[in-house]
gemmi code that builds the backbone of each chain (N, CA, C; Angstrom):
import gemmi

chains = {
    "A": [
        ("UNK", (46.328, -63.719, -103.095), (45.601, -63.055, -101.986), (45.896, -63.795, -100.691)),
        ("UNK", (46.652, -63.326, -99.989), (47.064, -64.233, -98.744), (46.216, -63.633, -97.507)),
        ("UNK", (46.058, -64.333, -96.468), (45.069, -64.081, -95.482), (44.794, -62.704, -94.423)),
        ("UNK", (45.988, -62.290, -94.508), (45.150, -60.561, -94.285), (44.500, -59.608, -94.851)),
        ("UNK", (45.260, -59.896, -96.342), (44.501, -58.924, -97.370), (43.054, -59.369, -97.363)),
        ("UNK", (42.506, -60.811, -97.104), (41.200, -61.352, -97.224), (40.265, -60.981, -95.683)),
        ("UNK", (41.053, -60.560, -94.712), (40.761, -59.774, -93.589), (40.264, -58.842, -93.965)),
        ("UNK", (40.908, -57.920, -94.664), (40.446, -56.357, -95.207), (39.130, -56.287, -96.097)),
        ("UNK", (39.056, -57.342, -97.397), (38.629, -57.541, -98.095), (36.940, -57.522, -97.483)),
        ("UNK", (36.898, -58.985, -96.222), (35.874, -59.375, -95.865), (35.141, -58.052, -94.511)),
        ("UNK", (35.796, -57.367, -94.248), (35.925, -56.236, -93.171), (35.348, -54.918, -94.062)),
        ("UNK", (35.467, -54.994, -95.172), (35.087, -54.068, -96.131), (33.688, -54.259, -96.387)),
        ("UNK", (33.387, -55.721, -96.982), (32.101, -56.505, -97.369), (31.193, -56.026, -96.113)),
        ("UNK", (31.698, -56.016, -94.701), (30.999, -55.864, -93.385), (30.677, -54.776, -93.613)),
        ("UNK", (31.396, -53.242, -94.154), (31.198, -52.440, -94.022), (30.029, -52.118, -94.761)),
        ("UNK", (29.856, -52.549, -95.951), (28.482, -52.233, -96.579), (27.172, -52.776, -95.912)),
        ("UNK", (27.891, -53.610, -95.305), (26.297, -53.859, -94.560), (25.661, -53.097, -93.425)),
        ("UNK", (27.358, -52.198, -92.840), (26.496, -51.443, -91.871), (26.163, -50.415, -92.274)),
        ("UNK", (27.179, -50.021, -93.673), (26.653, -48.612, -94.242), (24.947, -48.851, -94.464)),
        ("UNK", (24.815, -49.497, -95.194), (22.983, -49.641, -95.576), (22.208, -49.786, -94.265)),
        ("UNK", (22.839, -50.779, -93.287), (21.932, -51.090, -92.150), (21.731, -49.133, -91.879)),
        ("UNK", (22.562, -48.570, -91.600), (22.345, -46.999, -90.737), (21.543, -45.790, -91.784)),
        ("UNK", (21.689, -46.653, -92.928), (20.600, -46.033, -93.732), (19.089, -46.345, -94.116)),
        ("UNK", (18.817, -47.573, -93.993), (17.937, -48.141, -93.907), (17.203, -49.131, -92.806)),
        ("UNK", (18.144, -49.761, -91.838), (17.283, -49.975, -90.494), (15.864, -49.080, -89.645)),
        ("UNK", (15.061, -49.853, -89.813), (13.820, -49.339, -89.078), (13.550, -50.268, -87.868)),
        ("UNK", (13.977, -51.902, -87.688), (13.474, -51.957, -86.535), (14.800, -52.500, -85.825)),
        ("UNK", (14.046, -52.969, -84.550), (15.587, -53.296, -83.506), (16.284, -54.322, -84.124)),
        ("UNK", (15.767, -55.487, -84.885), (17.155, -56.543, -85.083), (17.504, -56.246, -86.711)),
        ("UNK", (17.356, -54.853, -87.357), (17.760, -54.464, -88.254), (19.124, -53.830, -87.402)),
        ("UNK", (18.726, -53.192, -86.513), (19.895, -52.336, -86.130), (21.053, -52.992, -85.318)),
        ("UNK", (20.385, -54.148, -84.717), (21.029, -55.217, -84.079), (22.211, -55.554, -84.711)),
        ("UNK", (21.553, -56.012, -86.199), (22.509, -56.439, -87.141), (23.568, -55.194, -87.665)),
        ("UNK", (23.297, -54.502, -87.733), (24.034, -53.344, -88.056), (25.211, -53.052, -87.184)),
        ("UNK", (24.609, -53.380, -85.835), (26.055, -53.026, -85.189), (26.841, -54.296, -84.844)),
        ("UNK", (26.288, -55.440, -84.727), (26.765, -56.636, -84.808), (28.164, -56.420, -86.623)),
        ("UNK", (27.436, -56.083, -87.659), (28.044, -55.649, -88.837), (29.611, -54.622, -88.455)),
        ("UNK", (29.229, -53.610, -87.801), (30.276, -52.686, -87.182), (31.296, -53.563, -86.419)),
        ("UNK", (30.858, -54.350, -85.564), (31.680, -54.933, -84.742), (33.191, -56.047, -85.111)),
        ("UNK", (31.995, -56.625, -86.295), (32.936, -57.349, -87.347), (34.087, -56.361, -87.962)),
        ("UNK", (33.344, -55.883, -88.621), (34.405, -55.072, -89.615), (35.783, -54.402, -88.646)),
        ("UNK", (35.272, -53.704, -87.736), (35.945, -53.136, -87.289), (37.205, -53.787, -86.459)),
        ("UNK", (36.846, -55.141, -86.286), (37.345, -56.829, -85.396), (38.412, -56.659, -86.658)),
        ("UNK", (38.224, -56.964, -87.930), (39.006, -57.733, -88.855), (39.828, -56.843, -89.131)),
        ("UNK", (39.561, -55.500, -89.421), (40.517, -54.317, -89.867), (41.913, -54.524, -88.886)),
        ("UNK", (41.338, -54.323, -87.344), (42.352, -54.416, -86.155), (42.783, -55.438, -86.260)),
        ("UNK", (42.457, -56.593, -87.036), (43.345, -58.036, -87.185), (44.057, -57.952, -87.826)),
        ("UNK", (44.004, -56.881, -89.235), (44.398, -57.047, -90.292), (45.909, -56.235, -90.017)),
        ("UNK", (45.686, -54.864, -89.488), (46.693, -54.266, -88.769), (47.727, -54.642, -87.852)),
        ("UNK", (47.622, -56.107, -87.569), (48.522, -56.638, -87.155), (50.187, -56.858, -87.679)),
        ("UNK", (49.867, -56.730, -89.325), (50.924, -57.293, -89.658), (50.756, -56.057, -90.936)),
        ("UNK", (49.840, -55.583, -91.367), (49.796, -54.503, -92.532), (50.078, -53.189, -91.675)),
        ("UNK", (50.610, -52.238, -92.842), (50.721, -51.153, -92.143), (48.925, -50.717, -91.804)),
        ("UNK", (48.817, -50.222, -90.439), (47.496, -49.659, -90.155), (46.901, -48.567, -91.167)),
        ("UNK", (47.610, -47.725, -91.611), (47.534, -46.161, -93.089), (46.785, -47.267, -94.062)),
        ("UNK", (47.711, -48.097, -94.269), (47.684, -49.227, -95.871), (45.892, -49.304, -95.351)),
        ("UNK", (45.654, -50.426, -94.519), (44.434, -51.181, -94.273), (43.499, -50.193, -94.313)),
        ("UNK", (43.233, -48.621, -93.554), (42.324, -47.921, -93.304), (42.187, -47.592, -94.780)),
        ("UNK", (42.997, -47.153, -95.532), (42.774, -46.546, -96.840), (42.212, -47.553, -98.021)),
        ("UNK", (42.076, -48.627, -97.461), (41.882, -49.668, -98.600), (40.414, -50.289, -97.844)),
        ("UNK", (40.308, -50.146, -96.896), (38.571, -50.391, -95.911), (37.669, -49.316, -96.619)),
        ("UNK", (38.204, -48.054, -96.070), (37.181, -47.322, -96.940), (37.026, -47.093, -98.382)),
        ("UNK", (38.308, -47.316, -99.182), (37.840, -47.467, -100.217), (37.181, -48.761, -100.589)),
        ("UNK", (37.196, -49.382, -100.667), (36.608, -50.838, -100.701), (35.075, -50.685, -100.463)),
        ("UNK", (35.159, -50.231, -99.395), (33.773, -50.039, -98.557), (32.923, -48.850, -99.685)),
        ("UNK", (33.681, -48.079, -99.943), (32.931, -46.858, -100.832), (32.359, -47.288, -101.941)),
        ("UNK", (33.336, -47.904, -102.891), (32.995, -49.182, -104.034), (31.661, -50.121, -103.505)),
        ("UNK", (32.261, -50.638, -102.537), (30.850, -51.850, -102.725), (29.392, -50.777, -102.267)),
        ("UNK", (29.577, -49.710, -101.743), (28.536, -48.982, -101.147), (27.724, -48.579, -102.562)),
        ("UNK", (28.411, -47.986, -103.444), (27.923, -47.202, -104.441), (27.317, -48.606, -105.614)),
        ("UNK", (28.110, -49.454, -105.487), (27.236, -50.558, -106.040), (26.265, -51.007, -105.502)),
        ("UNK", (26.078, -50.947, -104.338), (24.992, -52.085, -103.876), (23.773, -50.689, -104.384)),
        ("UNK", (24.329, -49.714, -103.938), (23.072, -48.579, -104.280), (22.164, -48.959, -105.591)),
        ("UNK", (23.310, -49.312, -106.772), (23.003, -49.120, -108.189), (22.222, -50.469, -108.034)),
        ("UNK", (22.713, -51.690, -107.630), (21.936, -53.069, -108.006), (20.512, -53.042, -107.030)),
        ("UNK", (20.368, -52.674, -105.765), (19.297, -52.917, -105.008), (18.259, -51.647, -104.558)),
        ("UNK", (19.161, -50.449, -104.826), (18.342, -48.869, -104.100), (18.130, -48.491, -105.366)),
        ("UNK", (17.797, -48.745, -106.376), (17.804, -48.119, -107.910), (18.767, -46.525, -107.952)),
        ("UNK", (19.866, -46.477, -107.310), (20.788, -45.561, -108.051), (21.073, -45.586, -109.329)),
        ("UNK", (21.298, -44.119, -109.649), (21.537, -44.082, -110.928), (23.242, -44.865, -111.333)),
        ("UNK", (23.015, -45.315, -112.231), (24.241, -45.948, -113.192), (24.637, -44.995, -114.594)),
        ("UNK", (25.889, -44.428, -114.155), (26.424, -43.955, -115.451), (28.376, -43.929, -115.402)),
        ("UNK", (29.038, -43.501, -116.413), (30.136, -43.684, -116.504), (30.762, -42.912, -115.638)),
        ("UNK", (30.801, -41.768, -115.261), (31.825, -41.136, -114.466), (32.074, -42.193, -112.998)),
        ("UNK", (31.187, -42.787, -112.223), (31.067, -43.417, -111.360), (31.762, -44.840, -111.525)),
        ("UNK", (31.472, -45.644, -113.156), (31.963, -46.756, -112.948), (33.818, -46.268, -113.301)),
        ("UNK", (33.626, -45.236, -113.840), (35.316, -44.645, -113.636), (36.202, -44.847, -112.287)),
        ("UNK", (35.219, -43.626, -111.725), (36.137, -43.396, -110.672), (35.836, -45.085, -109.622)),
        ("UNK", (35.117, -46.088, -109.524), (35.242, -47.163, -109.097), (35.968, -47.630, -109.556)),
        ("UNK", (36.376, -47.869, -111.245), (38.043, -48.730, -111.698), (39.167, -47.926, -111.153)),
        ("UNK", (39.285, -46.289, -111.064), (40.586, -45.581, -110.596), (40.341, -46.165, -109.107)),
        ("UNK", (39.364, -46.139, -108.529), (39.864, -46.947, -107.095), (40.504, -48.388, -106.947)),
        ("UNK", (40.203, -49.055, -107.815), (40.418, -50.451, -107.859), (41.691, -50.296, -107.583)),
        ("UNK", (42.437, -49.587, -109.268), (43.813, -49.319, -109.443), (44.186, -49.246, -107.828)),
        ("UNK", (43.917, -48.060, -107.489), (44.796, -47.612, -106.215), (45.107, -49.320, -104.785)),
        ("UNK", (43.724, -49.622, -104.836), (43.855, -50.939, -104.306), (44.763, -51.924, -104.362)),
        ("UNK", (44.590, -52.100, -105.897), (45.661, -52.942, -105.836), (47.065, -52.866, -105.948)),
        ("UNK", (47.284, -51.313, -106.796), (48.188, -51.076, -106.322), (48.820, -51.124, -105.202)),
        ("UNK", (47.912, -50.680, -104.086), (48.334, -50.501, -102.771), (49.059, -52.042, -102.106)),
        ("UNK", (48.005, -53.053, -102.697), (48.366, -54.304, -101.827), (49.260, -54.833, -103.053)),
        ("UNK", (49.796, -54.706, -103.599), (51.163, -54.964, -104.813), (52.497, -54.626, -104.459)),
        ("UNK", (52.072, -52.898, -103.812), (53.978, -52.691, -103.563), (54.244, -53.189, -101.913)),
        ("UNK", (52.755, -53.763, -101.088), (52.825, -53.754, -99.668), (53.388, -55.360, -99.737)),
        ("UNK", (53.073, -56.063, -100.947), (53.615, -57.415, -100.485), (54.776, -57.192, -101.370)),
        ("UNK", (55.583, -56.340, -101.645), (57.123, -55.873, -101.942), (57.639, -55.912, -100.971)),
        ("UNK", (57.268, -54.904, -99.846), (57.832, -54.566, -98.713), (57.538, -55.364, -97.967)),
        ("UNK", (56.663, -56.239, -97.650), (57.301, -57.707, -97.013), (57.773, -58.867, -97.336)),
        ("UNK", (58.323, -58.898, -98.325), (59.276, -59.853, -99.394), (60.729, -59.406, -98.419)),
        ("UNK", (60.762, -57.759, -99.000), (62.024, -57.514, -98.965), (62.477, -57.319, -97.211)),
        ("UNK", (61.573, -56.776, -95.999), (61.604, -57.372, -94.930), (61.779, -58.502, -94.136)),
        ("UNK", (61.705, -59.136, -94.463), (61.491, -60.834, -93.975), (62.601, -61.749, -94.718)),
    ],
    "B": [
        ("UNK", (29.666, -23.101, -88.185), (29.758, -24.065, -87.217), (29.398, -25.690, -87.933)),
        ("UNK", (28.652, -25.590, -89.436), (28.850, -27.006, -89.627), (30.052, -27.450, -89.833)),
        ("UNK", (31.015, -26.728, -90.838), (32.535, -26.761, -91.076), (33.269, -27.530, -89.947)),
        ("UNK", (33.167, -26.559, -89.076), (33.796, -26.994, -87.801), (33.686, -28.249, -86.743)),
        ("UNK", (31.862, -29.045, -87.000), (31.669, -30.219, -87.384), (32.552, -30.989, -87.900)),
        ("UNK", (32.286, -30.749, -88.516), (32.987, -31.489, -89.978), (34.699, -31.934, -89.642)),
        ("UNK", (35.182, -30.564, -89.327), (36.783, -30.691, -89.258), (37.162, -31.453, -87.957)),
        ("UNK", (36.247, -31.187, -86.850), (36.027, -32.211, -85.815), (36.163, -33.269, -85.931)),
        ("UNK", (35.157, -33.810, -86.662), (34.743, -35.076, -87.236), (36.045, -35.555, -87.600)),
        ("UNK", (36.517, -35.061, -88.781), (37.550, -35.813, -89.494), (38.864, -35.915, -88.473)),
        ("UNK", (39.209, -35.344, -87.357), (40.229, -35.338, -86.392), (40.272, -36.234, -85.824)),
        ("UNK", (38.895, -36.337, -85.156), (38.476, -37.462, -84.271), (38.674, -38.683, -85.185)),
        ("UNK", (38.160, -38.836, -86.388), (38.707, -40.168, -86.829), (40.223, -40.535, -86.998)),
        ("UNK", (40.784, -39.593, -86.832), (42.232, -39.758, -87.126), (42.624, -40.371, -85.579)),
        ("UNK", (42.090, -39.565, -84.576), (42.329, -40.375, -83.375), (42.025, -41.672, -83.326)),
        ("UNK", (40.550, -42.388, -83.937), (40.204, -43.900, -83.991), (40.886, -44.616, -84.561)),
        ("UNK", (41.584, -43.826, -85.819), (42.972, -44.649, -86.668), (43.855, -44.777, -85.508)),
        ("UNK", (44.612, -43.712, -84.986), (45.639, -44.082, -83.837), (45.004, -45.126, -82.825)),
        ("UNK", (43.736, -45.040, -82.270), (43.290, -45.797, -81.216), (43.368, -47.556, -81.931)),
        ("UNK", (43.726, -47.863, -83.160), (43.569, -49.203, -84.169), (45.083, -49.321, -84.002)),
        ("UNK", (45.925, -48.601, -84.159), (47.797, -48.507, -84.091), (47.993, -48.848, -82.821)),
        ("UNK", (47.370, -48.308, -81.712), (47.668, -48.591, -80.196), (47.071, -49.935, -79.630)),
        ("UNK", (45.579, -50.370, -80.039), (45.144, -51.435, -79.981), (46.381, -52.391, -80.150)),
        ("UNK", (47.234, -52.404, -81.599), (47.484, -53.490, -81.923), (48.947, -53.839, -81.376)),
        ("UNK", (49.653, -52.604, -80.648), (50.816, -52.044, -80.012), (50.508, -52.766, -78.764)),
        ("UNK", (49.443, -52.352, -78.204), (49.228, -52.816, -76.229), (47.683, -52.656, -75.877)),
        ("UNK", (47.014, -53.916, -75.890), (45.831, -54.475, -75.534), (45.503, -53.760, -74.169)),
        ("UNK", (45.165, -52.456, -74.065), (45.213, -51.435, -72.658), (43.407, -51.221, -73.079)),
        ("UNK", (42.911, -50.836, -71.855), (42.110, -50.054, -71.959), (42.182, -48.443, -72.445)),
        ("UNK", (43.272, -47.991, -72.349), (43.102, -46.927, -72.943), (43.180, -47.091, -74.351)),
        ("UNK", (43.901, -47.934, -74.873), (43.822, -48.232, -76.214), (42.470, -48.618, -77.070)),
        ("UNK", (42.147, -49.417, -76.350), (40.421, -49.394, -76.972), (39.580, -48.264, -76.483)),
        ("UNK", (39.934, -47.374, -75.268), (39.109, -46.206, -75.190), (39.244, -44.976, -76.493)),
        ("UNK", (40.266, -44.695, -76.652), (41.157, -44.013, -77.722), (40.167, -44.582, -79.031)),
        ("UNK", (39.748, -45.438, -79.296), (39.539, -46.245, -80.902), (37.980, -46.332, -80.629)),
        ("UNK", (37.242, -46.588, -79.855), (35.980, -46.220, -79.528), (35.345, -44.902, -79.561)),
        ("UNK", (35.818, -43.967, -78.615), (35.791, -42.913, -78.312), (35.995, -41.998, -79.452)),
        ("UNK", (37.599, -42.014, -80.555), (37.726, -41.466, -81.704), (36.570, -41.556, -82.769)),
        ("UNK", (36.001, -42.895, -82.871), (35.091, -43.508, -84.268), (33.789, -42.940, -83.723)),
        ("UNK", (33.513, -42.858, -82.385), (32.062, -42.694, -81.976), (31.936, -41.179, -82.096)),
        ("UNK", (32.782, -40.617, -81.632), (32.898, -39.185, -81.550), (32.463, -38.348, -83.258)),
        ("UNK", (33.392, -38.887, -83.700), (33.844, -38.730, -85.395), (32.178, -38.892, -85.994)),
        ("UNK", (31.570, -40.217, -85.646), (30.245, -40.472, -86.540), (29.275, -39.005, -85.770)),
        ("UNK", (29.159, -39.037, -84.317), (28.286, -38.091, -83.731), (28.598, -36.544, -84.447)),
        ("UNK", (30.077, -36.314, -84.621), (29.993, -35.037, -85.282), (29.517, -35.109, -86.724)),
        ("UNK", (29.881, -36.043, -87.568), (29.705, -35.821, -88.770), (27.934, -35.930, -89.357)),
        ("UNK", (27.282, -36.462, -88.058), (26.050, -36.083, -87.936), (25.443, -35.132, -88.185)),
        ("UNK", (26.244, -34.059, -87.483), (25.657, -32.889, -86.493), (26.255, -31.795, -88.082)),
        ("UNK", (27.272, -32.276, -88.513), (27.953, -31.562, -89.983), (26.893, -31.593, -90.876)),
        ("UNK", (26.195, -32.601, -91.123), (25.281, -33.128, -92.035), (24.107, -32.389, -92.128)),
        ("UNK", (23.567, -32.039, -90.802), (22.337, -31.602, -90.863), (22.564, -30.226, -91.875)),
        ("UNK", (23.286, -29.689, -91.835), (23.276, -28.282, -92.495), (24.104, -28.462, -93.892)),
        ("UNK", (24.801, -29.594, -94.164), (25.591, -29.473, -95.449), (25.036, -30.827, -95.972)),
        ("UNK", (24.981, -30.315, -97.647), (25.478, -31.891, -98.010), (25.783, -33.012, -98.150)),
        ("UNK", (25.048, -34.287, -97.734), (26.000, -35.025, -97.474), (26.586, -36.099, -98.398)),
        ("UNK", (27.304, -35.387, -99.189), (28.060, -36.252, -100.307), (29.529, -35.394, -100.012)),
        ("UNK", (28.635, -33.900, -99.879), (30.362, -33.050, -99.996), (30.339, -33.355, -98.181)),
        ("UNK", (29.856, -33.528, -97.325), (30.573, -33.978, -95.754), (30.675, -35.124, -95.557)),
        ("UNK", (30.508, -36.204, -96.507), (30.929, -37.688, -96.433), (32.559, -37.696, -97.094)),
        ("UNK", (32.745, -36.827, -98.193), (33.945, -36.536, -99.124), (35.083, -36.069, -97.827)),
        ("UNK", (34.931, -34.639, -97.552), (35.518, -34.239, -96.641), (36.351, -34.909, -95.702)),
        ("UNK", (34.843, -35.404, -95.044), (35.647, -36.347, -93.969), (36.326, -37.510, -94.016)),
        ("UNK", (36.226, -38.100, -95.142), (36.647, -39.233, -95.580), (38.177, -38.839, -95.769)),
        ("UNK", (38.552, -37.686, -96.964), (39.633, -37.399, -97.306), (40.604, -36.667, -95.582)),
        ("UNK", (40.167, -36.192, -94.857), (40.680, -36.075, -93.893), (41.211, -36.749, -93.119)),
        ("UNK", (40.334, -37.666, -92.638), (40.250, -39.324, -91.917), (41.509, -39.943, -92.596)),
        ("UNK", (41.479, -40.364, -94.056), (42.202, -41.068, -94.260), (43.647, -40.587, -94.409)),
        ("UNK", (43.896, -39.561, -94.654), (45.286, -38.691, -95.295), (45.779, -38.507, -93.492)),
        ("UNK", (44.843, -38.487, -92.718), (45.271, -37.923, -91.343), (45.478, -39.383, -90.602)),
        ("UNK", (45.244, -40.643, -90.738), (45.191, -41.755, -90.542), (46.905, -42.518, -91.289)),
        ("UNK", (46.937, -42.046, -92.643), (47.816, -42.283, -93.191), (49.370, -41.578, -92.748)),
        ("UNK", (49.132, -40.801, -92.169), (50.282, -39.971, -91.989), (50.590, -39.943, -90.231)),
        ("UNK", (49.687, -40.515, -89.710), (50.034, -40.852, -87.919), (50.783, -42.007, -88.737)),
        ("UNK", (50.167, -43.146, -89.011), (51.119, -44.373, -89.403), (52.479, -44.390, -89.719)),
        ("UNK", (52.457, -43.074, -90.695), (54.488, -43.194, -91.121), (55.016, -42.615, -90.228)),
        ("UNK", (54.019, -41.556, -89.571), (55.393, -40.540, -88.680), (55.547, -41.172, -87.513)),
        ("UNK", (54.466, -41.866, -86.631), (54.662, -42.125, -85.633), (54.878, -43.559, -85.019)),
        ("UNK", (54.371, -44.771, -86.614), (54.213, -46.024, -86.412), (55.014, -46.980, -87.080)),
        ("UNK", (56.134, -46.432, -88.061), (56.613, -46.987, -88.703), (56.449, -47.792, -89.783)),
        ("UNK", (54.817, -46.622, -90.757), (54.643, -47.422, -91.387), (55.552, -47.491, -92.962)),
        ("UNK", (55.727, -47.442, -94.015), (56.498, -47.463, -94.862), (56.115, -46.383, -95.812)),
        ("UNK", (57.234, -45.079, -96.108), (56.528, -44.031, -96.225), (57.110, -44.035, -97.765)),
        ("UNK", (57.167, -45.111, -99.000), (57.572, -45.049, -100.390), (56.759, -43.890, -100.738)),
        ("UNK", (57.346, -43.516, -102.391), (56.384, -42.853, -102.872), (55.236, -43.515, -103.859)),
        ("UNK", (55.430, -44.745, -103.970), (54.441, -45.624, -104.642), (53.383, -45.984, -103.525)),
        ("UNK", (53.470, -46.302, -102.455), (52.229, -46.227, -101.544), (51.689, -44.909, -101.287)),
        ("UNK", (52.413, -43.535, -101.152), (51.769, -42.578, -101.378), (50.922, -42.309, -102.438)),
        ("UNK", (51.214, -42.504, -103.215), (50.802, -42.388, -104.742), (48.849, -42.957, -104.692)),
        ("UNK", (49.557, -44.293, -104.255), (47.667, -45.476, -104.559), (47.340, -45.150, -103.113)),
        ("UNK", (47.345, -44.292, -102.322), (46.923, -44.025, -101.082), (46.516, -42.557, -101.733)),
        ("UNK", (46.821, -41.675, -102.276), (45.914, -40.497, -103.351), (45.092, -41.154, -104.283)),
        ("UNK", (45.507, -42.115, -105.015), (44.408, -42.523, -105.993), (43.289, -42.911, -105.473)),
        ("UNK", (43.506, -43.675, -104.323), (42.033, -43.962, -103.787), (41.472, -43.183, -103.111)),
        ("UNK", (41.811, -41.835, -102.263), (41.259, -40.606, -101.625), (40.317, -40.372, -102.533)),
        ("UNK", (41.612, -39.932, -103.977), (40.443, -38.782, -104.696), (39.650, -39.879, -105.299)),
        ("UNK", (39.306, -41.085, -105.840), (38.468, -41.660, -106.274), (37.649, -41.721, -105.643)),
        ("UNK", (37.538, -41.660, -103.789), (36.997, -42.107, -102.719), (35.806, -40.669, -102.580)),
        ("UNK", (36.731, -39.589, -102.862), (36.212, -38.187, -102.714), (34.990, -37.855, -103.793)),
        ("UNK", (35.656, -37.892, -104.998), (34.758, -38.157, -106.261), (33.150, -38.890, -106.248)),
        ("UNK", (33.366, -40.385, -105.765), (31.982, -40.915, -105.288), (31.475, -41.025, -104.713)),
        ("UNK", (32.310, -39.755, -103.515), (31.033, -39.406, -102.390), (30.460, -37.770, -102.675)),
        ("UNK", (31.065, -37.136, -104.071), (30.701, -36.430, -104.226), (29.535, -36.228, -105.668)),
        ("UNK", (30.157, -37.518, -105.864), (28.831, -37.775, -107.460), (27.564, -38.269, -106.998)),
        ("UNK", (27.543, -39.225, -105.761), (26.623, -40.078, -105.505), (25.430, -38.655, -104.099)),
    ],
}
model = gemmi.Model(1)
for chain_id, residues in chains.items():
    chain = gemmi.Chain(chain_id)
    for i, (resn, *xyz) in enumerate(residues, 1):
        res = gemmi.Residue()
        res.name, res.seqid = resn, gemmi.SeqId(i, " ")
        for name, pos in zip(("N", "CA", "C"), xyz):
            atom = gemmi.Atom()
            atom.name, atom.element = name, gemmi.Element(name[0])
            atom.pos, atom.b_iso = gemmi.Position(*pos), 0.0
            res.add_atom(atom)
        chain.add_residue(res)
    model.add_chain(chain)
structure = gemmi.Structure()
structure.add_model(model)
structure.setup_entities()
């Protein structure tokens, strides 16, 4: 895991916090934090795009972000937990890592 | 007219993707206007989509729009790397992406 992919990674983590903050903020330094949360994420993605393709990073933020969203639901909002969901969270994984597998191909073979 | 929300929505994010490509191209004000303006726009419509639909099937939508429309400014216009193995895990995670905003 070399240090952009951990850009994306941690830019993702941000994202669940603002997803919940805009769902659950009621007072001002809930929301404070929420967009303080936005600001990050959105900071690291554009960092991350520096050197990743921008397509690669956006598609792997929101998925990332979708994953940790639907978990945090299940561990802290009592969402329901059943298999089709922890499915389609491993078929995302796949795609993830796939994604960041053939992207550090193509900068092997670039460089 | 929620549809049309909606398809809004997902455009405009495709512009905030380009406004993230231009950011990182030339530190302009229009470049961060473009990436502000796209993401802010995009959340205000998909708001306004929401009230009348779903929102698992107008979180899905827009998501799969956003990103496929995000993904495809990048190769055509940014040079990003258009294999068919990054196409490939750039669908796997749409429709997985689509799926658990449509189960949840």
């Amino acid at each position: 895991m070399n240090k952009e992919w951990m850009k994306v990674l941690i830019a993702a983590v941000f994202e669940v916090f603002w997803v919940i903050g805009l769902k659950h903020a009621d007072d001002v330094w809930a929301w404070i934090g929420t967009l303080i949360a936005i600001a990050v994420s959105f900071y690291l993605m554009i960092m991350a795009g520096k050197t990743l393709p921008v397509g690669t990073v956006y598609a792997v933020f929101v998925g990332l972000g979708t994953a940790g969203t639907v978990i945090a639901d299940i561990l802290f909002f009592g969402e329901s937990f059943n298999l089709p969901k922890i499915g389609l969270i491993a078929l995302l994984l796949i795609g993830v890592v796939g994604l960041k597998l053939v992207t550090k191909e193509q900068e092997e073979v670039s460089s | 007219m929620a549809w049309i929300y909606l398809i809004l929505a997902g455009a405009f994010e495709v512009v905030g993707v380009n406004g993230m490509n231009l950011v990182n191209k030339k530190k302009s004000i229009v470049s961060f206007l473009t990436l502000i303006i796209g993401f802010a726009a995009s959340f205000i419509l998909l708001a306004l989509a929401m009230k009348s639909l779903p929102m698992g099937l107008a979180y899905a939508v827009w998501t799969g729009i956003g990103t496929i429309g995000g993904t495809l400014v990048g190769m055509l216009f940014y040079g990003d790397p258009k294999d068919w193995k990054r196409i490939a895990f750039i669908g796997i995670i749409i429709a997985a992406v689509v799926g658990l905003k449509l189960t949840t």
